[in-house]
N, C-alpha and C positions, 0 to 999 in steps of 0.2 A: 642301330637303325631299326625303326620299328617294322615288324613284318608286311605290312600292308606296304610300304613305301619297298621293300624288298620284293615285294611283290608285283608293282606296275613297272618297276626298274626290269625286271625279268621280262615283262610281257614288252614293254619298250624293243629290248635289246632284241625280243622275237619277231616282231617285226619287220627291225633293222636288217636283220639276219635273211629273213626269208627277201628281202626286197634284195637285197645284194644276191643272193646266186638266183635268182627267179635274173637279174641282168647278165650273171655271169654263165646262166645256162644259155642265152642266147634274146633272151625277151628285149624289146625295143626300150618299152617302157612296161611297168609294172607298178598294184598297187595292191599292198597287203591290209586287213581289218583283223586285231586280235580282239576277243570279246571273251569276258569273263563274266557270271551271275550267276547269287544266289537266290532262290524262291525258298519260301512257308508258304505251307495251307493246311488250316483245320477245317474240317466240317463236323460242328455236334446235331445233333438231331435226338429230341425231347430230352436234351439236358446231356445224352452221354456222346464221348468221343465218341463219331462214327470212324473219322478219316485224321490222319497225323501224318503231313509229308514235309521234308526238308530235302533239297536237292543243290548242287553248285553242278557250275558245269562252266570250259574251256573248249574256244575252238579260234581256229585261224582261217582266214578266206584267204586269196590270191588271185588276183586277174592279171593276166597278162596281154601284152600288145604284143604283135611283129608286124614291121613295116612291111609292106607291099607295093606293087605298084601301084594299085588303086586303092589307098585307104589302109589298111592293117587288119591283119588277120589276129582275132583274139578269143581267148576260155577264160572258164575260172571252175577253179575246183578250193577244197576246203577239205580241212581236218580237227577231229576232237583230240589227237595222239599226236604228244608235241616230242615224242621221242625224235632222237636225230634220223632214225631210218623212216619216218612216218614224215617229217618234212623233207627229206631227201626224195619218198615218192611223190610229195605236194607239188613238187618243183619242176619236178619231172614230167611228171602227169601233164599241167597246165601248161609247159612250154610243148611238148610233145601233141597235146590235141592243138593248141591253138597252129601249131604247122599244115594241120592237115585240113583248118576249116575254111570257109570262101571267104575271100578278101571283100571287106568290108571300105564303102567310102566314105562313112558316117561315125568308125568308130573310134575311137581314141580318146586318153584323157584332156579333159578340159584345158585349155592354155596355160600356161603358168600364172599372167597377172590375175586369173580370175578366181584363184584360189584364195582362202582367208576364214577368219573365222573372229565371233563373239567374245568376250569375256568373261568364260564358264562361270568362275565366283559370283558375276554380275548375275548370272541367269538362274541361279536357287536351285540347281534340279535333285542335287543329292543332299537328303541329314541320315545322318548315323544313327539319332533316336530310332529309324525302322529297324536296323539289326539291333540295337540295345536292349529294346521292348524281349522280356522276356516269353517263352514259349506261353508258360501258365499263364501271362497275361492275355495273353492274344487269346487262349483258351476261355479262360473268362470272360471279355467283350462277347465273344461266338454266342456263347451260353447266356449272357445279358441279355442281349439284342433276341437272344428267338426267345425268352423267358416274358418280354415287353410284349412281343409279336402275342407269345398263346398268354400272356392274361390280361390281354386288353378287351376279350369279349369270349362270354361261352360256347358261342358259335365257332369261333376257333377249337378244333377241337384234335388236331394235327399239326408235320411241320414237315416239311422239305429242309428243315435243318436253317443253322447260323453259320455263317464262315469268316473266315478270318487271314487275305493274306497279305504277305509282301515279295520283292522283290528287290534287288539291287543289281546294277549292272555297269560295268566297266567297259568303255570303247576303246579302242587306239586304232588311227587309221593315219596310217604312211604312204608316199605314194616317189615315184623315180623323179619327180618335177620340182619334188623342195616342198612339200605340203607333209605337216606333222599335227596332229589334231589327236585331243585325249579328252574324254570325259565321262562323270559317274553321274548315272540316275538313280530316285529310291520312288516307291511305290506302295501303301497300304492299302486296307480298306476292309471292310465287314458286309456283312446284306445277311437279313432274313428273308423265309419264305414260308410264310405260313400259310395253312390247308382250313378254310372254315366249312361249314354245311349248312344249309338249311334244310327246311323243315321236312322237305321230302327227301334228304336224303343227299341231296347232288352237290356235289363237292368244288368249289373255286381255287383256283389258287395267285397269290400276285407275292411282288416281293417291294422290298427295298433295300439302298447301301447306302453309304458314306464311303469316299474315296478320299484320297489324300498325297502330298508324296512326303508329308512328316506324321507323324501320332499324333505331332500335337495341335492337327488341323483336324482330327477326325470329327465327327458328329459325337450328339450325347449316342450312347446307345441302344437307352430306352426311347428317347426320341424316333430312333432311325426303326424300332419295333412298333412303335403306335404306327408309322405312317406306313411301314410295311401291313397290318393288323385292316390299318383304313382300305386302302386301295385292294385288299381281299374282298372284304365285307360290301363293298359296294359294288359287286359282279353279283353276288346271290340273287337269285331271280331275275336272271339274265333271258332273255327272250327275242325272237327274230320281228324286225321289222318289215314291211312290204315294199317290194321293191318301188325307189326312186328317186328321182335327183333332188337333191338338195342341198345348202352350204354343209360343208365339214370342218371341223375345229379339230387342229392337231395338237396334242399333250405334246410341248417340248420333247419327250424322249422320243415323241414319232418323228413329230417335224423335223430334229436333226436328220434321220434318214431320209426326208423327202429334200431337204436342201441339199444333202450330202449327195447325190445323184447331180449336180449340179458341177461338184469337183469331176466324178466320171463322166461328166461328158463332156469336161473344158480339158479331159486327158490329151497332151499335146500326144500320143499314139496311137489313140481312137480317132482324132484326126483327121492325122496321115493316112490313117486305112478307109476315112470316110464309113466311121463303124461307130458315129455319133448325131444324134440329132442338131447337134452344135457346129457341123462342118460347116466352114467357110460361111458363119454367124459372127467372125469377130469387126465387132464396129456396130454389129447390127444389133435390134432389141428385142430379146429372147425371156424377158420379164417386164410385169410391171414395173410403172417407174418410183413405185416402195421398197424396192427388191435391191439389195446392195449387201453382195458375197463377198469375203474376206476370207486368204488366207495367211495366217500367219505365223513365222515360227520362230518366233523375239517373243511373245508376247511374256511379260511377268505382272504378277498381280499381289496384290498391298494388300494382305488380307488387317483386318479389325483389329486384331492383335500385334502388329508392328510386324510379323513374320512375313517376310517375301519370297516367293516359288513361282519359277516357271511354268508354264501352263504344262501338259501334259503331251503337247505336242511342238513342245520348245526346246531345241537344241542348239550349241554353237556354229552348226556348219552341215552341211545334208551329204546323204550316203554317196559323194564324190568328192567334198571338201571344200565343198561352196559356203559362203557365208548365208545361214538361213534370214529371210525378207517377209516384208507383207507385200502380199500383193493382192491387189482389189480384181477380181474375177467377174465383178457385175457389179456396175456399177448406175445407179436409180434407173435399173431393168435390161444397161446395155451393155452388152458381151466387149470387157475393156482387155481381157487376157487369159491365152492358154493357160496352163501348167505342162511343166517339161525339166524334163533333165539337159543333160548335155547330149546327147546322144538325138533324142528329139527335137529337140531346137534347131539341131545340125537339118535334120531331116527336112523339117520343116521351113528350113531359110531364114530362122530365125536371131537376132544379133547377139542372145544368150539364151543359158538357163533361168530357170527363173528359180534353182535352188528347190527343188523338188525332186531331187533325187532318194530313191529308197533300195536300199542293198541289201540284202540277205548276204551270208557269207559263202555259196556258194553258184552265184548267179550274179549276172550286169543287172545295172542298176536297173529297177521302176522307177515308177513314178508313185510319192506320197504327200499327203498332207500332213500341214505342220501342225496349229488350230483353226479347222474351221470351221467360218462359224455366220452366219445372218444378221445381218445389224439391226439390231433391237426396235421396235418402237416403243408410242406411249401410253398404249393402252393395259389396261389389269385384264388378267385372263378374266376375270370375274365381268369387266365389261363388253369384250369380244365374244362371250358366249350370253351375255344379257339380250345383245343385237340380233339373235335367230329367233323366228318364231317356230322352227320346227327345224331341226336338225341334227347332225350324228359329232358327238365329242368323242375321238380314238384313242383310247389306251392302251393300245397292241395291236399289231399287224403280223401276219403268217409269210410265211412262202417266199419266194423269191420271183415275183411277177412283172418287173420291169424291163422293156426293152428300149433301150440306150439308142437304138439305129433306129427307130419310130418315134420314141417315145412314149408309145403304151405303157399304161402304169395300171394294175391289177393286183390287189393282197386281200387277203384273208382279213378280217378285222373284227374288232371288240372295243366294246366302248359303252357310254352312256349315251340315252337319246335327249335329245332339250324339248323342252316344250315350252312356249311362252318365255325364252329367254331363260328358263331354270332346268337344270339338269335332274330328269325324270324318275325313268330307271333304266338297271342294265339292258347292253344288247350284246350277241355275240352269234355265230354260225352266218355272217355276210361276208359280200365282200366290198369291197370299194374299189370305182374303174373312173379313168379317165387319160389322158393324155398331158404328159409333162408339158409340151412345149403350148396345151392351153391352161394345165395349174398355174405354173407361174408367172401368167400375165391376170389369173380370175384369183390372187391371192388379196385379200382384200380387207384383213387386220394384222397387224401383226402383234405382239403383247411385249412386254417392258423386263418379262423373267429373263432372260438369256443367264444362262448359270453353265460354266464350263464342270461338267462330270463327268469326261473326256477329252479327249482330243478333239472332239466335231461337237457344236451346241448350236441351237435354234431356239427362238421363245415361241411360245404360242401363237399358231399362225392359222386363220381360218380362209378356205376357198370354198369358193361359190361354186356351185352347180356340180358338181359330183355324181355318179352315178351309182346308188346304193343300191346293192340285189339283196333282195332278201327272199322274205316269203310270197 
């Protein structure tokens, strides 16, 4: 039997194991997560190894219930020490705190029929090629990719280095109700960061990557250094603008974060606690009606090359053993559905999950997204910023300046200014303000890019009237 197969045979049986005396110490019901994973990462910087790390690592979660009068009293604890005295304290621990905590009327595993799950084979998420790839090679790409990065212009004249890593990860999650659920993920990817200067001296710096969950999806690598090389090169001579409002165009990598704010405040917990600009908004229209959010965690994609992989936030089943779904969160501007686990759905009165459960192994579940993402329009970013005659393109934002229960929205930013519809020169030292719940009714192009290089993706999306401090 080869050792890999001896090996999730093992983790199986450990599960089993704990789920049986996690009942036979007294638990109602109980549900155990064994997780296994190895990571690589290199960082070279001007050609030499800076950083060489390989790590694995093994751990077990546990949550338990006890029935109560009103609801069930429950914990969860975790271990990396699968010795028998080390799960005999897991066992212990978790039925012993969960005795002593307030009786819960919300809490409990999900029903039995509503457990289930995908057909892992179906969903692409694991290839072997990521541990096959030798170390030198992944070394090599690192060194490629920032070698493209500094000779693509002699204003480069530095590097924050090339990297290069992976991961691989193993789940198993059992639970006392008949739900059995196993699956493997793989992960690569590379990014430069190159450092240029101009004339007087001041220093830029921007990067790029390629991600992937096979090698043999990656980018060229000299490609992924020119375009790391450009997006430097085009901050030098970066300079503040005078404060005031006008359209903003958001680079995909921002606009996912300004849509992604939209999963946070359709959080079926943010909700309940009325700690959301989004309370007691469902049915109602909280975007324009261009505006149509999706999350999903099915999603597989056909790439060019006949090779199929699950998105990056696709899995068979979410961190309670629910089958993962799409679900439409807004739909042409109107608020169609929370997101929730079991747990919040109970809270909220709701007839389920919606399969958005997120587990850690030592903690009840959250709440997470599976891909999501903005549904696309038809426009080229190239025509969405043709349409300003004066205004800010963001290529970065700072800080952490959003408040969820207003909806103020406040960050640092950096960007290109437009003028006459053509992008001028840099800007950077402002900030950009406005309010969520008027961005996304004054969003008013959106662009045709949507490219998943994540879990969460947005295409180019510009809003009108913005509020830009500068000088």
């Amino acid at each position: 039997m080869p050792t890999e197969t001896i090996a999730a045979t093992d983790l199986r049986q450990l599960a089993a194991d704990v789920l049986a005396r996690a009942l036979k110490a007294g638990a109602t019901d109980a549900e155990a997560v064994v997780y296994e994973g190895d990571e690589f990462a290199t960082r070279v910087r001007l050609s030499h190894v800076e950083t060489l790390k390989e790590s694995g690592s093994r751990a077990v979660g546990l949550r338990v219930f006890i029935a109560a009068q009103k609801g069930a009293r429950t914990a969860s604890t975790s271990s990396s020490d699968f010795s028998p005295e080390s799960i005999t304290r897991l066992v212990d621990g978790a039925v012993t705190l969960a005795r002593i905590t307030s009786e819960d009327p919300f809490a409990g595993l999900p029903d039995p029929e509503a457990f289930g799950q995908h057909d892992v084979a179906a969903q692409h998420l694991y290839f072997d090629d990521v541990n096959q790839q030798a170390p030198a090679d992944r070394i090599r790409i690192a060194r490629e990719v920032e070698a493209a990065a500094m000779a693509f212009d002699t204003r480069i004249q530095n590097s924050g280095g090339g990297d290069f890593d992976t991961a691989t990860s193993h789940k198993i999650m059992m639970n006392s109700r008949g739900f059995t659920g196993e699956y493997r993920r793989s992960y690569c990817g590379f990014s430069a960061q190159p450092i240029a200067h101009d004339t007087d001296g001041k220093m830029q710096r921007n990067y790029w990557y390629s991600s992937a969950r096979s090698t043999r999806l990656l980018e060229d690598p000299v490609a992924v250094g020119h375009e790391a090389a450009r997006r430097t090169l085009r901050r030098l001579g970066a300079r503040r603008v005078p404060t005031q409002q006008a359209p903003v165009v958001f680079a995909p990598e921002i606009a996912r974060s300004i849509i992604g704010n939209i999963f946070d405040a359709a959080n079926g917990d943010a909700i309940y606690r009325h700690a959301t600009f989004f309370a007691d908004k469902l049915g109602k229209r909280v975007a324009g009606d261009n505006i149509t959010v999706i999350d999903d965690g099915t999603l597989i994609f056909d790439h060019s090359n006949g090779i199929k992989t699950g998105g990056f936030g696709t899995s068979p089943f979410d961190g309670e053993g629910l089958p993962t779904r799409r679900t439409v969160l807004v739909e042409n501007g109107i608020l169609k559905s929370y997101v929730t686990n079991t747990y919040t759905a109970r809270k909220l009165g709701l007839a389920a999950s919606t399969g958005n459960a997120s587990r850690s192994l030592a903690s009840n579940p959250g709440i997470g997204a599976g891909n999501f993402f903005l549904q696309p329009g038809t426009l080229t970013p190239e025509q969405i910023i043709a349409d300003v005659p004066n205004g800010l393109y963001i290529t970065e934002t700072m800080g952490f300046g959003v408040n969820l229960v207003t909806g103020d929205y406040s960050q640092g930013a950096a960007g290109l200014w437009i003028e006459n519809g053509e992008l001028a020169y840099p800007v950077e030292e402002i900030t950009i303000a406005g309010n969520l719940k008027d961005m996304y009714r004054n969003i008013s192009a959106i662009g045709n890019d949507l490219v998943f290089r994540s879990s969460s993706a947005a295409p180019t999306l510009r809003i009108e009237g913005m509020t830009i401090a500068g000088s």
